[in-house]
VEXRO-263048 format. One line per 4 residues: number of its first residue (from 1); their letters; for each residue x negated, y, z negated of C-alpha. Coordinates in Angstrom, 2 decimals. Layout:
# VEXRO-263048
NUM> a> X Y Z ~ ...;
This chain:
# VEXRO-263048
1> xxxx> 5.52 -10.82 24.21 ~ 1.59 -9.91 24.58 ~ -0.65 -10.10 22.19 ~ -1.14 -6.54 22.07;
5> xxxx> 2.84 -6.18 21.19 ~ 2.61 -8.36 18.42 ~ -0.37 -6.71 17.02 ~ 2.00 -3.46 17.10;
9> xxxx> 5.07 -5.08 15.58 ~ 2.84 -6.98 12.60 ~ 1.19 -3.47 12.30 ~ -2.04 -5.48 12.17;
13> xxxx> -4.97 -2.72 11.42 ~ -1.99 -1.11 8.05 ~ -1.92 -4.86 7.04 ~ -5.64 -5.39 6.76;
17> xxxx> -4.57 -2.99 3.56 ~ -2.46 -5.53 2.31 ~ -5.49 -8.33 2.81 ~ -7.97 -6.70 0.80;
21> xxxx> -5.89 -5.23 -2.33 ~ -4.57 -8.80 -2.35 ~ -8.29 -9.95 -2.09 ~ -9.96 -7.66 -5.12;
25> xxxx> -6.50 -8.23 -7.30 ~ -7.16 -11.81 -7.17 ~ -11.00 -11.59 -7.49 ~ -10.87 -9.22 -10.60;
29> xxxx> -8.70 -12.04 -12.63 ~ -9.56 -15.27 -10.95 ~ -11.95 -17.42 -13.67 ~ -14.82 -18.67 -12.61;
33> xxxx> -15.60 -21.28 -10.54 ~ -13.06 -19.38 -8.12 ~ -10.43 -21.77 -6.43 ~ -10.96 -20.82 -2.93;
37> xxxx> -8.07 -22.51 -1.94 ~ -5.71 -20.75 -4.11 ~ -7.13 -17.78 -2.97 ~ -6.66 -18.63 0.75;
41> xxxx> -2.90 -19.83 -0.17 ~ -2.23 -16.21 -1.48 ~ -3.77 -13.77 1.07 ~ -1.80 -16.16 3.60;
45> xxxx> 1.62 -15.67 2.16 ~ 1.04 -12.06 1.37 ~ -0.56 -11.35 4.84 ~ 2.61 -13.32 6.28;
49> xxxx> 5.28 -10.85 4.44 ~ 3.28 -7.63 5.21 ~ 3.24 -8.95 9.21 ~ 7.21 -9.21 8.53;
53> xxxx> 7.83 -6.62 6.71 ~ 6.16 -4.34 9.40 ~ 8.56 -6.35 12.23 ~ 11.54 -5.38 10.65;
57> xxxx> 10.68 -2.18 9.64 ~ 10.42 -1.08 13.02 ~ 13.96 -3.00 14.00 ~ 15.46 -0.47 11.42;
61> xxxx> 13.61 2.29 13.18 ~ 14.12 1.68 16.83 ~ 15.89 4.89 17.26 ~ 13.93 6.77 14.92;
65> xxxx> 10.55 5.44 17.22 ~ 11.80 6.66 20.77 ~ 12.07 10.23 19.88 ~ 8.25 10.29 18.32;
69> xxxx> 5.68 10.72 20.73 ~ 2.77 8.08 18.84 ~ 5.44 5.63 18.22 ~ 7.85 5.57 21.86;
73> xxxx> 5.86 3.48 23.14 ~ 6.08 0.63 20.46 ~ 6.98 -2.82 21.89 ~ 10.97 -2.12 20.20;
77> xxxx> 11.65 1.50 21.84 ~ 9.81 1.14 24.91 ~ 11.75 -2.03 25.54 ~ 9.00 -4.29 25.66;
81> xxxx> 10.19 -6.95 22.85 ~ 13.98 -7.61 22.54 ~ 15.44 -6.54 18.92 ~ 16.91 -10.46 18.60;
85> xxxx> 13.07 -11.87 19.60 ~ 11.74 -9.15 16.79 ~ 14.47 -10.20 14.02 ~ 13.68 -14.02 14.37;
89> xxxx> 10.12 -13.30 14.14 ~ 10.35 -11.24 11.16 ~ 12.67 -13.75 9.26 ~ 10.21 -16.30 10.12;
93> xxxx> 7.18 -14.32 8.68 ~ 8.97 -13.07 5.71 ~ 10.46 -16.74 4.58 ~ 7.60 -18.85 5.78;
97> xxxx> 5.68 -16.21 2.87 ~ 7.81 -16.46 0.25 ~ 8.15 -20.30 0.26 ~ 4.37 -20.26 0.91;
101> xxxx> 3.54 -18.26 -2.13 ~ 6.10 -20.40 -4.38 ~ 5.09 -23.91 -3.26 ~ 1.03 -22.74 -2.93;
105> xxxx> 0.70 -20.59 -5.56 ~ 3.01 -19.50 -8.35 ~ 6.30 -17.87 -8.87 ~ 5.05 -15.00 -9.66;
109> xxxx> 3.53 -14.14 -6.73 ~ 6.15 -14.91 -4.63 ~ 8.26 -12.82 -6.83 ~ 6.43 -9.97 -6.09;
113> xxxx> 6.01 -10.58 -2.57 ~ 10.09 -10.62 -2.55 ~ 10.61 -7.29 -4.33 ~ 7.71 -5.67 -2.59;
117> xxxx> 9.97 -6.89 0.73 ~ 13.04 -5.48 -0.86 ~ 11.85 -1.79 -2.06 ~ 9.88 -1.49 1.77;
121> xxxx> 12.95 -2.46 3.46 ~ 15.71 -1.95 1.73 ~ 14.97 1.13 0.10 ~ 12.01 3.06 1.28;
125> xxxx> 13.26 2.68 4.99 ~ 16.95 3.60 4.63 ~ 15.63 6.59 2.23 ~ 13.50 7.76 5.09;
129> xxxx> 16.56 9.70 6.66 ~ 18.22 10.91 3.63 ~ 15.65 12.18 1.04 ~ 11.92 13.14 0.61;
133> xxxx> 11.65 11.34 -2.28 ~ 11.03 8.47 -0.09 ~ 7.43 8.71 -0.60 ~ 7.05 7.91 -3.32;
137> xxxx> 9.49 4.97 -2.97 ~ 7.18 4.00 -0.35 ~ 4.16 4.39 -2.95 ~ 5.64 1.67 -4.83;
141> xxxx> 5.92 -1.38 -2.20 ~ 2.15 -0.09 -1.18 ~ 0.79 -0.64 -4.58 ~ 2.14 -4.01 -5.15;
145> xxxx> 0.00 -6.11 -3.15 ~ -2.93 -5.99 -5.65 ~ -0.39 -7.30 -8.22 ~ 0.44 -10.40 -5.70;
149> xxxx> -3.51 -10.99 -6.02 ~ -3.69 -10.63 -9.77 ~ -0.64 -12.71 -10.11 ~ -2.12 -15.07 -7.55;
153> xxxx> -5.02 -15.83 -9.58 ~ -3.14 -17.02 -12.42 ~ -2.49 -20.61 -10.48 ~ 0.67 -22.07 -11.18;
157> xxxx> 2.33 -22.70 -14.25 ~ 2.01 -25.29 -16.92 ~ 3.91 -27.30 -19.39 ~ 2.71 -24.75 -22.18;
161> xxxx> 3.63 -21.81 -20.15 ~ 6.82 -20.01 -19.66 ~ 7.97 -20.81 -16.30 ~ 8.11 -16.55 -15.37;
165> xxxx> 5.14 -15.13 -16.93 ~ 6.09 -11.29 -17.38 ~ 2.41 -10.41 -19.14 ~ 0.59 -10.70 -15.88;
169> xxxx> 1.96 -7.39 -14.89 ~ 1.42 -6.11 -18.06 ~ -2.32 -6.64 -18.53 ~ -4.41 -3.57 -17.91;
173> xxxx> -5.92 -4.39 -14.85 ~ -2.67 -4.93 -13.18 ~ -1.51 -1.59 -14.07 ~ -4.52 -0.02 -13.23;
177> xxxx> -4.49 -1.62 -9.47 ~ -1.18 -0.44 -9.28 ~ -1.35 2.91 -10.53 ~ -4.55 3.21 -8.28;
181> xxxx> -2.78 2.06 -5.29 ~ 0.17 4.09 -5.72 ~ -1.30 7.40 -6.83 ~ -3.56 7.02 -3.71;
185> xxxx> -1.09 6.76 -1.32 ~ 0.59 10.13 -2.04 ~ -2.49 12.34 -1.15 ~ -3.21 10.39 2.09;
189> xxxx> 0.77 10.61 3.34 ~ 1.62 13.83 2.55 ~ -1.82 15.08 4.67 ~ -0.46 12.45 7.78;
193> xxxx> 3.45 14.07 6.83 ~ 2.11 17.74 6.99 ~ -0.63 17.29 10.34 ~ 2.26 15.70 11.67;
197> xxxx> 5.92 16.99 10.40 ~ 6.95 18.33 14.34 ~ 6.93 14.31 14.83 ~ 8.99 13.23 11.68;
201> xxxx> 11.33 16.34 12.39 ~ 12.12 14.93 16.01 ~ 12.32 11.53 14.11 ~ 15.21 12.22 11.78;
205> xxxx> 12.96 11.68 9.04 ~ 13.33 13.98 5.54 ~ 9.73 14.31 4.33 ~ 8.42 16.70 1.64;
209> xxxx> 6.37 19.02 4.58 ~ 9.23 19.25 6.96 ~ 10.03 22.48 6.22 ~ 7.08 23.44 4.24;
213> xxxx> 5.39 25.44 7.66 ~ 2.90 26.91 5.52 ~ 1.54 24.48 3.62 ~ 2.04 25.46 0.08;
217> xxxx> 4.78 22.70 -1.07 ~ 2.88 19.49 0.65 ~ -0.40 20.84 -0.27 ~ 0.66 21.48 -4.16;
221> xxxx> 1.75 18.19 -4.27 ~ -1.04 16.42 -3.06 ~ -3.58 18.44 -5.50 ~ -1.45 16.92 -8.12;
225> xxxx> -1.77 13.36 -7.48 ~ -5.91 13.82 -6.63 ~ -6.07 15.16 -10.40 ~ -3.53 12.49 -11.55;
229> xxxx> -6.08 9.75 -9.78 ~ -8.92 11.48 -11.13 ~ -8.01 11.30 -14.58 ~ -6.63 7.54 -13.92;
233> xxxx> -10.19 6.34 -14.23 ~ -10.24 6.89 -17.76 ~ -8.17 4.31 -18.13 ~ -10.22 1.20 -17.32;
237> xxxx> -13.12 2.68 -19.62 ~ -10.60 3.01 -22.62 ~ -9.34 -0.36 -22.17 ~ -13.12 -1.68 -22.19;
241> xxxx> -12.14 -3.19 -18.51 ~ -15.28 -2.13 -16.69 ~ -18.87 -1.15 -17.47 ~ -19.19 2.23 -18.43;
245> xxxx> -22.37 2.67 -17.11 ~ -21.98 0.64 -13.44 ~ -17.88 2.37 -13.52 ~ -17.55 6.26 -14.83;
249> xxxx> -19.85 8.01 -12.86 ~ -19.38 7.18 -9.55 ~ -15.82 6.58 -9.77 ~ -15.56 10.29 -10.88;
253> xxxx> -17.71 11.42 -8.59 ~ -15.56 9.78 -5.86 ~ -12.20 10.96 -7.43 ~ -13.68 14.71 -7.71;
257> xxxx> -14.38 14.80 -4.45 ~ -11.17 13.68 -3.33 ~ -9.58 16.51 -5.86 ~ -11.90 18.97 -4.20;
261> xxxx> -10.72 18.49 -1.38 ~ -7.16 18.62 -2.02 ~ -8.02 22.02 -3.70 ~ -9.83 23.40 -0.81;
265> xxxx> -5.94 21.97 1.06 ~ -3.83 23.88 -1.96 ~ -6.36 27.21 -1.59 ~ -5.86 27.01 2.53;
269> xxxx> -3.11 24.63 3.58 ~ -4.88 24.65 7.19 ~ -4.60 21.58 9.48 ~ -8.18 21.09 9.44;
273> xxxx> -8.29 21.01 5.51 ~ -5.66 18.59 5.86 ~ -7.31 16.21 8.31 ~ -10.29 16.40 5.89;
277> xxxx> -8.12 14.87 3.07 ~ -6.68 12.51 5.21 ~ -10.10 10.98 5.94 ~ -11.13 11.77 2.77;
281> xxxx> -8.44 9.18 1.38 ~ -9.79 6.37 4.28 ~ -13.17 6.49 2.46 ~ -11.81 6.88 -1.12;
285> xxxx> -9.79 3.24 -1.01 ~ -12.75 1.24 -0.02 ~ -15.37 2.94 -2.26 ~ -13.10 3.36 -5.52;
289> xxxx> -12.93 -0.71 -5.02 ~ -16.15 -1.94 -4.45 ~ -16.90 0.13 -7.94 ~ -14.28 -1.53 -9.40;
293> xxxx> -15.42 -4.86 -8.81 ~ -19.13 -4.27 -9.54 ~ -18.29 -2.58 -12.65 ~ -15.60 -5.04 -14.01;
297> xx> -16.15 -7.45 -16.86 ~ -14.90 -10.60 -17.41;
């Protein structure tokens, strides 16, 4: 196996995601002084299940892969990387992160490191060939790395605390980096599933745009969400999470531009309108968090 190959079967560049949601989740609860160490301990483990959870999400889709042109030549379906040599690796990554995250950090995280594991792979895959609601299945194990972070940055445990502590999840920045995350990740796939739904077609793959040759469906869809997201930045202002002044007005301005351009998709469901959202969403991540971290209070 070359390194290239196992670059491709970690999906290294998509996992970089994974490393800085982690990253700002943890940074946005951690106390100050920050424990680096517990911060290293929890971009590890969940940087260790995304690389496995990518490996075995590819095993399920070997077939799938080899009748795609961007993904025959992966190291599975090209024949590069044997499926046993794949499955050990990815039971190696995925366990060597869980008991990582439990002995390191705290249950919690490793908790949701586990279920974000189980939705990707048990449920988002399999649904990939029998509904379209799979996206937003898929939405769901993509917004829970944050949550590992903000989880992470609890530290473990005490005598005083319950051993599972539920309220992390709870606590508005948690749901806001989720519901960030996972409203975010609907615009951006359903541009990638419409550009691209000749390739999931040939893939076996039901996706919203599959049939939807014009546009209108995928496009309507999309609008939705940008407004949803746009109107999702209220919510750190009402719970008095962020600074008003350093948060609000360029985190609208960001989140109106990426509902203007899913307009300008919905009012001309053109390729090129669709690429533009597509990058559109590349920019948005990035930007929407550094604004969340300069603006947050603590």
């Amino acid at each position: 196996m070359t390194a290239r190959d196992l670059l491709t079967l970690t999906k290294f560049r998509l996992s970089a995601l994974v490393i800085v949601t982690t990253f700002v989740g943890f940074w946005l609860r951690a106390p100050r002084p920050l424990d680096l160490w517990l911060l290293v301990h929890t971009i590890l483990g969940s940087t260790l299940a995304a690389f496995g959870a990518a490996v075995f999400n590819q095993l399920m889709e070997i077939e799938p892969d080899s009748r795609m042109q961007r993904t025959a030549d992966r190291p599975l379906p090209s024949g590069r990387v044997s499926p046993s040599a794949a499955f050990g690796l990815g039971w190696f990554l995925s366990a060597v992160a869980l008991i990582h995250l439990a002995n390191r950090v705290n249950v919690e995280a490793a908790a949701l490191t586990a279920a974000t594991l189980a939705v990707y792979l048990f449920i988002y895959t399999p649904l990939k060939r029998q509904n379209a609601i799979n996206t937003l299945v898929g939405a769901v194990s993509g917004a829970l790395p944050p949550l590992i972070g903000w989880a992470g940055a609890a530290g473990p445990a005490t005598s005083i605390t319950p051993y599972f502590r539920w309220q992390l999840m709870l606590e508005p920045g948690a749901i806001y980096l989720f519901m960030l995350l996972f409203l975010w990740q609907l615009p951006h796939f359903l541009a990638i599933n419409w550009m691209y739904r000749d390739e999931y077609r040939k893939g076996g793959f039901v996706m919203l745009a599959n049939e939807d040759e014009h546009g209108a469906k995928t496009s309507r869809h999309a609008l939705a969400y940008a407004i949803a997201t746009l109107l999702l930045m209220l919510y750190p202002a009402y719970t008095a999470t962020v600074s008003l002044t350093w948060f609000l007005p360029p985190a609208l301005l960001l989140s109106g531009w990426l509902g203007w351009l899913a307009l300008r998709f919905n009012r001309q469901p053109e390729r090129a309108n669709a690429r533009k959202l597509f990058f559109c969403t590349l920019a948005y991540l990035p930007l929407i968090l550094i604004v969340t971290v300069l603006a947050w209070k603590r």
